[in-house]
C-alpha positions in Angstrom: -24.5 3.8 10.3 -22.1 1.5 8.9 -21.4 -1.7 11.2 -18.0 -1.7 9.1 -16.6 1.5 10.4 -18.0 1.3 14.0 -15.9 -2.3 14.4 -12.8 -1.0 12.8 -13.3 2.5 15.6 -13.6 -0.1 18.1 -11.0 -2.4 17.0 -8.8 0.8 16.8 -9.6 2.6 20.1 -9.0 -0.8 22.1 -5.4 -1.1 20.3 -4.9 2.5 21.2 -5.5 1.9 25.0 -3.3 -1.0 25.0 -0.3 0.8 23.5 -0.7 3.3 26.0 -0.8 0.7 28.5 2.7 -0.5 27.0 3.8 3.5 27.2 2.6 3.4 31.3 4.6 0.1 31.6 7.8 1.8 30.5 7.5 4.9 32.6 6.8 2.5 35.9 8.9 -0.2 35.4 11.4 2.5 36.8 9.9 2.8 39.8 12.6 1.3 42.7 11.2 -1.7 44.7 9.4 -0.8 47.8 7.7 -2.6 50.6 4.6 -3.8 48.8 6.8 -4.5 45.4 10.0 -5.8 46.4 10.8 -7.5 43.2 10.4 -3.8 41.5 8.2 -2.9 38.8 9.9 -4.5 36.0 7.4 -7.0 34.9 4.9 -4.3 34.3 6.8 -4.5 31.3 6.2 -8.6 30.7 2.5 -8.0 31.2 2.0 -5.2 28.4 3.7 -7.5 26.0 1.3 -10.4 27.2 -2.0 -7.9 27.1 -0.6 -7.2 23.3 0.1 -10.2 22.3 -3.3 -11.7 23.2 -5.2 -8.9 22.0 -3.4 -9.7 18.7 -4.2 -13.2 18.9 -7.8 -12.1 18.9 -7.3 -10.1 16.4 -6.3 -13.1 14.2 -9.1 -15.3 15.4 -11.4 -12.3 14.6 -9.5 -11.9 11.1 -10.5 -15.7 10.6 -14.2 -15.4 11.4 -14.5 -12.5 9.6 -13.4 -14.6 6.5 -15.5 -17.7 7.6 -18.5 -15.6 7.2 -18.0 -13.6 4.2 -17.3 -17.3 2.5 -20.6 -17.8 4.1 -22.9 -15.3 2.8 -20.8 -15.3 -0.3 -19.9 -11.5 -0.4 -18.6 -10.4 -3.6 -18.5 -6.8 -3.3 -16.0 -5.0 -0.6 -16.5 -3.0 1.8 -14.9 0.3 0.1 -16.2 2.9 2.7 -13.4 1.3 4.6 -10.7 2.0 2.2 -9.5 5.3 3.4 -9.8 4.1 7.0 -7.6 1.6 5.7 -4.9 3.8 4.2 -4.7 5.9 7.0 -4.2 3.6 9.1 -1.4 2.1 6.9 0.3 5.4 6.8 0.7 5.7 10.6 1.3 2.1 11.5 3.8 2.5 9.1 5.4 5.2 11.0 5.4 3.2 14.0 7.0 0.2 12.4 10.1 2.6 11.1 10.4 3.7 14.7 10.5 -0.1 16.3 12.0 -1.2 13.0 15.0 -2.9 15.2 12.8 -4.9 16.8 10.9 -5.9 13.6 11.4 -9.4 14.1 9.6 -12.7 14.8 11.7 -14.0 17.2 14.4 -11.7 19.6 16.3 -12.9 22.0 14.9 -11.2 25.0 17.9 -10.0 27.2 15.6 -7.3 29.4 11.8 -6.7 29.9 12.1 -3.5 27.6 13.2 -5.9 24.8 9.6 -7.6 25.2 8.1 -4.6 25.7 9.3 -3.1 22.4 8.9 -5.7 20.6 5.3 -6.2 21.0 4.5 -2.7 20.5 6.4 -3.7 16.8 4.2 -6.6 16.3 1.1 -4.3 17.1 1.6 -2.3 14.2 2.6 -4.2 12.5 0.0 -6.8 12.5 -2.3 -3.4 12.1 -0.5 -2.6 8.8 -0.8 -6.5 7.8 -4.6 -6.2 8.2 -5.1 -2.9 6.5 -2.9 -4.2 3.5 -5.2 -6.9 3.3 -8.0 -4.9 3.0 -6.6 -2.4 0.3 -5.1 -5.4 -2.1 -8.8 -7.4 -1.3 -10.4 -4.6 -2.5 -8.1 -3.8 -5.7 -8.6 -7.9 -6.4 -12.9 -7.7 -6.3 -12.4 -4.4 -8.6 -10.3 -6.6 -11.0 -13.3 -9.3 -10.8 -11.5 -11.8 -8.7 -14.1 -13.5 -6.9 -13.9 -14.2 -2.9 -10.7 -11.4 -2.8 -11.9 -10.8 0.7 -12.1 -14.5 2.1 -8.2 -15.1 0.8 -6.8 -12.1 2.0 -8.4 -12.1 5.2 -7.4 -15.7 5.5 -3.5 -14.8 5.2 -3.8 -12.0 7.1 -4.9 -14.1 10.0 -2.5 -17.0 9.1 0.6 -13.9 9.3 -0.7 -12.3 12.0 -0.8 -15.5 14.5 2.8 -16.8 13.7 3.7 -13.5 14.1 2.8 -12.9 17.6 3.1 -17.1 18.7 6.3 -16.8 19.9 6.1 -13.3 21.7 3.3 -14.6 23.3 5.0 -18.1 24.1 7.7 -16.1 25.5 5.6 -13.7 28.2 3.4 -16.6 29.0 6.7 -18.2 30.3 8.2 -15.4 32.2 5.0 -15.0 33.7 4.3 -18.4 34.8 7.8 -18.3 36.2 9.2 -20.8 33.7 12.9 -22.3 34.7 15.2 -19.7 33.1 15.9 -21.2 30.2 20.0 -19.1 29.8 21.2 -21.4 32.6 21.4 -25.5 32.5 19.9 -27.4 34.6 22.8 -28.9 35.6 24.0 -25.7 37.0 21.1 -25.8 39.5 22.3 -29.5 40.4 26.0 -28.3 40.7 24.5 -25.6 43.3 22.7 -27.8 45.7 25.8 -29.9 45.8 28.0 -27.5 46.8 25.7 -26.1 49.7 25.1 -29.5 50.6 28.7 -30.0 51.0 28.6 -27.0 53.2 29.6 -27.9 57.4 26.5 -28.5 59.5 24.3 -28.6 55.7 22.1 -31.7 56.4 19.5 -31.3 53.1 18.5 -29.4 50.4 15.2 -29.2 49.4 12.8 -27.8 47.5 14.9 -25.6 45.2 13.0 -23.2 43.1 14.7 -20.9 40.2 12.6 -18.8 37.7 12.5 -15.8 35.6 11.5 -12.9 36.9 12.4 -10.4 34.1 14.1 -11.4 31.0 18.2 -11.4 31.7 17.2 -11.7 36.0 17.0 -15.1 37.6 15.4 -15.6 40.9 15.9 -18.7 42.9 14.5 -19.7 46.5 15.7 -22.9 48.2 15.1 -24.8 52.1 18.3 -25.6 53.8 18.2 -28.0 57.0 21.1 -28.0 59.0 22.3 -30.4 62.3 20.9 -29.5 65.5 23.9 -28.8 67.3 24.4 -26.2 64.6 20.8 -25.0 64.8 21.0 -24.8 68.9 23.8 -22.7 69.0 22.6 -20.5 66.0 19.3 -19.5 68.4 
């Protein structure tokens, strides 16, 4: 019956289902490309790292509110039935952190989608050890008579957990909006439509498109016009 424990299950079951998500992504992303996929699968990948990273971005905003209204009501006495949910949780998040602990980093330069991939499931536990942290040292501050423990640690929770994840989530957002690769100049692009301009029978080059599929995998698309003659005898 406590509203506590029933948000922190549901909180932790949702978490749960994404990093499985992030598990599934890993196992198809080696699926080879096929007629309905022809890029491949690889930015299965890109979007479990986006899923995580926004779900963690919740969780911040949450974190915040959650602090907002305990100021509010002017709570001075912790939850402490969530303490050993808490510590638990610690323990295996933990765990997960020492086996991601190379990607335990704010910002990674991505060279393939598993790097994203990897790193968010990093993040994920380790914002989840941030927040039960939190709630352990609030609750070892109230018992020391430290008034609104819970407000302050909350606060920084939420504070560490959003810059955190910012930059993951900054990252996937690009790939998936299919941001300019950002490992080759621009000026490279402009070097490239000269020289198939300067191609024989090359009239124009137009609407030249380059993006990032994958992390470390550029994809570009251009229009070529070419002379008439060229185009009559081609047909």
């Amino acid at each position: 019956g406590r509203v506590g424990l029933v948000s922190d299950a549901f909180h932790l079951t949702f978490g749960c289902g994404l990093l499985s998500f992030s598990l599934f992504a890993m196992a198809a992303s080696r699926t080879k490309p096929d007629s309905t996929y022809t890029y491949g699968y690889k930015r299965l990948e890109v979007l479990a790292a986006f899923t995580n990273a926004l779900f963690l971005l919740f969780m911040s905003f949450s974190l915040a509110v959650e602090a907002l209204h305990s100021f509010m009501q002017d709570e001075s006495e912790h939850k402490h039935y969530l303490i050993v949910s808490a510590v638990t949780n610690l323990l295996v998040n933990l765990l997960g952190v020492w086996f991601f602990r190379s990607y335990a980093r704010v910002n990674i330069v991505y060279r393939k989608a598993e790097d994203m991939n990897h790193h968010s499931i990093c993040l994920h536990v380790l914002a989840d050890s941030v927040r039960s942290a939190g709630l352990i040292l609030a609750s070892w501050f109230l018992s020391l008579g430290i008034e609104n423990a819970e407000v302050l640690c909350l606060g920084i929770v939420s504070v560490a957990v959003f810059m955190l994840v910012m930059p993951l989530f900054k990252a996937t957002g690009n790939v998936l909006l299919q941001i300019a690769p950002g490992n080759v100049p621009p000026s490279a692009f402009i070097k490239c439509g000269r020289q198939i301009t300067a191609c024989e029978d090359v009239s124009e080059v137009s609407q030249a498109r380059f993006w990032e599929l994958v992390p470390g995998h550029a994809v570009g698309c251009l229009s070529i016009r070419v002379s008439q003659d060229k185009f009559q005898q081609t047909c």
